[in-house]
N, C-alpha and C positions, 0 to 999 in steps of 0.2 A: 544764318542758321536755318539749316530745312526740315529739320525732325528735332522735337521732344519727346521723348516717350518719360513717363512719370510713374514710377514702382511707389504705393503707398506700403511701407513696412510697418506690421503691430506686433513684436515678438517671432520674427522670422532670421533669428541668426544662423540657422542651420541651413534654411535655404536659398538664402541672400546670395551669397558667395557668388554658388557656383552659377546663378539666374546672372549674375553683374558678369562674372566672367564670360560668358557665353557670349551674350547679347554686346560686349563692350568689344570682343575677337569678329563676332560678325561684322556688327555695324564699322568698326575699323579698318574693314575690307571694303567695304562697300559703299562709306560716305564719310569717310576717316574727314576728319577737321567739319564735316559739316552737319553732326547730332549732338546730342546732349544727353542724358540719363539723369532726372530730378529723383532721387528719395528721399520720401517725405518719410519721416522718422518717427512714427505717434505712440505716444503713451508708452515704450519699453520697459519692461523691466526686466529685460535679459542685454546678450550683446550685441543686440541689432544694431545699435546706432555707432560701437566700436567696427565691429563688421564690412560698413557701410566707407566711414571712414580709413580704412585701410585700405579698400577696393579704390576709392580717391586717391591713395599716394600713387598708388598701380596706374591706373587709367583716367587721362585730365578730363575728360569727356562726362564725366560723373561731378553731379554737387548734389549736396545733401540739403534740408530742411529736416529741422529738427522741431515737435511739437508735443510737450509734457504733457498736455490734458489731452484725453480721450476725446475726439473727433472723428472717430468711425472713419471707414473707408473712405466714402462718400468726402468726409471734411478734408481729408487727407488728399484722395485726388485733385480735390477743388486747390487747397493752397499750392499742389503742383503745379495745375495749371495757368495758376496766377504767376508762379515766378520763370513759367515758358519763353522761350525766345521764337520759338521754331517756327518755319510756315505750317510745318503742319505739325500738330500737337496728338497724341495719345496715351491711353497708358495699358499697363499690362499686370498681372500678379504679380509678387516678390515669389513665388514659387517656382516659376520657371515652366510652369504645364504648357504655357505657348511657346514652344520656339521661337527663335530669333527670326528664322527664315522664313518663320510664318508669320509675324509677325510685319516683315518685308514686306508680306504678299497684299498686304492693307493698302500700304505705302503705294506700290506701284501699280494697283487694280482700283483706288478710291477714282480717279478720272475727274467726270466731271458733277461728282457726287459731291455732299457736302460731310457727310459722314461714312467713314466704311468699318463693320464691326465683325469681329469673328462668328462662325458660327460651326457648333460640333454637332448640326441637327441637319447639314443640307446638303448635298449629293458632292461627294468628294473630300468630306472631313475624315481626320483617323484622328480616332478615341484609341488609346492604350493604356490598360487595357482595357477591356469595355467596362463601362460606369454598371455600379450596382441595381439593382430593380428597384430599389428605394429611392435612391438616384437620378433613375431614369423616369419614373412616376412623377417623380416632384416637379423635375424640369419639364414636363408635358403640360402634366395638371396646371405651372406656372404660366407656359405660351398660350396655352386653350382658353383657361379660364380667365385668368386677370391679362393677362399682354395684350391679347386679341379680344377678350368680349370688353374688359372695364376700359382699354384704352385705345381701340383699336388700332393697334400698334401690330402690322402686319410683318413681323420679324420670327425667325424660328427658336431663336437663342438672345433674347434679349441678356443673359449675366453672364455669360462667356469674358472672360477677365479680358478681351486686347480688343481697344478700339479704338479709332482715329479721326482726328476732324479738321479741316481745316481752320487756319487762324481765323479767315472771315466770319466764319459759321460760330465759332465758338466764343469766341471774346464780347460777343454782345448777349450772351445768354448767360452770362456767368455771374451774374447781378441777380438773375431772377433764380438761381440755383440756388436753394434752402437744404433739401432731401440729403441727409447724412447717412441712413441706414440703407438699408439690402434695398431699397426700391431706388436708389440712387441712378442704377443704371436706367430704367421707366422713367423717370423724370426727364434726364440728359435727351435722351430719344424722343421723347413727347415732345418737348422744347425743339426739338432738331425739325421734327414734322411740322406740327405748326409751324413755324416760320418760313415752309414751303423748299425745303431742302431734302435734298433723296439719301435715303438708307441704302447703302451698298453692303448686302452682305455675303460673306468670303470664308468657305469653308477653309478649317485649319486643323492641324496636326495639334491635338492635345494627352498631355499624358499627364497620368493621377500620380501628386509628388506625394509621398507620407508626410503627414507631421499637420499640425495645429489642427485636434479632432475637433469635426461637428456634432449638436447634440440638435437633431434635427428637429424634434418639440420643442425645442429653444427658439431654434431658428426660426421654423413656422410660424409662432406668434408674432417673433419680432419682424417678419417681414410683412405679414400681413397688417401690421403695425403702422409700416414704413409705406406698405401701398395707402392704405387709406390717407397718410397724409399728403401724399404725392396726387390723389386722387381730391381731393379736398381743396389742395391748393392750385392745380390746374385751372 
């Protein structure tokens, strides 16, 4: 197996589908019998995990994990990445904002990297359609302030939903991986650097899907939450 890619799904039945369709037509073009599609199934209380399972009968390429209790993103990609086969492992939104094809471009640009991550902040990404000034504040305020001054963590889009690592790089880091919340992606990355492995990042094609709103004073706290732990625990 050469590619994992691992969709964490929390109440995403409406966007599920068409992200599994998409990504299951490309990559069956392109590495038919030799990827995998993990979703991790957490905490639903709509029809994500029927969803998920149907897109199974359709395409063998897909297997689910299913997870009742609340385990954040973060838990969620982690149990993906435990049930991986792939050489090289990643994952992506359940929304679909990355394309398939960009999601590719990980794939065939990571080299002799040990991480290659998306990014919608560096010469040659297309945002569709452009992010909100609220939006674009936050993601700044987020690389300026905490990515680059509390970690320095020299990346322009640290929480860009698609990234990729190699098996070598990853499977020994996944023991010291706690951070469940929004700093989840800081963590992975900090852990990838120290261990003296290079960030490759890869501008990509992102489009804003409707659906599951943010209430960004919610957010806020809770990530600044999630930083401090991830900064604590370093």
């Amino acid at each position: 197996m050469k590619l994992s890619i691992v969709i964490p799904a929390h109440n995403e039945q409406h966007r599920l589908a068409p992200t599994l369709e998409s990504y299951c037509a490309f990559f069956d073009k392109y590495l038919s019998g030799n990827y995998e599609i993990i979703v991790v199934v957490n905490h639903c209380t709509d029809s994500t995990e029927l969803v998920a399972r149907q897109a199974a009968e359709t395409f063998s390429s897909i297997l689910i994990e299913a997870e009742t209790a609340y385990v954040g993103k973060g838990g969620a990609v982690l149990m993906g990445f435990q049930a991986a086969s792939g050489e090289y492992i990643g994952f992506v939104d359940a929304d679909g904002a990355t394309p398939a094809d960009s999601f590719f471009q990980l794939l065939e640009k990571i080299g002799d990297a040990g991480c290659a991550i998306g990014s919608r902040w560096v010469e040659g990404a297309q945002v569709n359609p452009k992010q909100s000034l609220m939006r674009r504040f936050a993601s700044r305020l987020l690389n300026r302030v905490i990515v680059h001054g509390f970690f320095d963590l020299q990346v322009h889009d640290s929480q860009c939903g698609a990234k990729l690592f190699t098996r070598e790089v990853l499977l020994p880091l996944l023991p010291e991986l706690k951070e469940k919340g929004w700093a989840f992606d800081i963590d992975l990355l900090c852990r990838v650097k120290r261990c003296g492995y290079g960030i490759r990042e890869i501008p990509v094609e992102w489009h804003h899907v409707p659906g599951n709103p943010i209430n960004f004073i919610v957010m806020s706290a809770q990530m600044l939450a999630s930083v401090w732990r991830v900064k604590r625990a370093l």
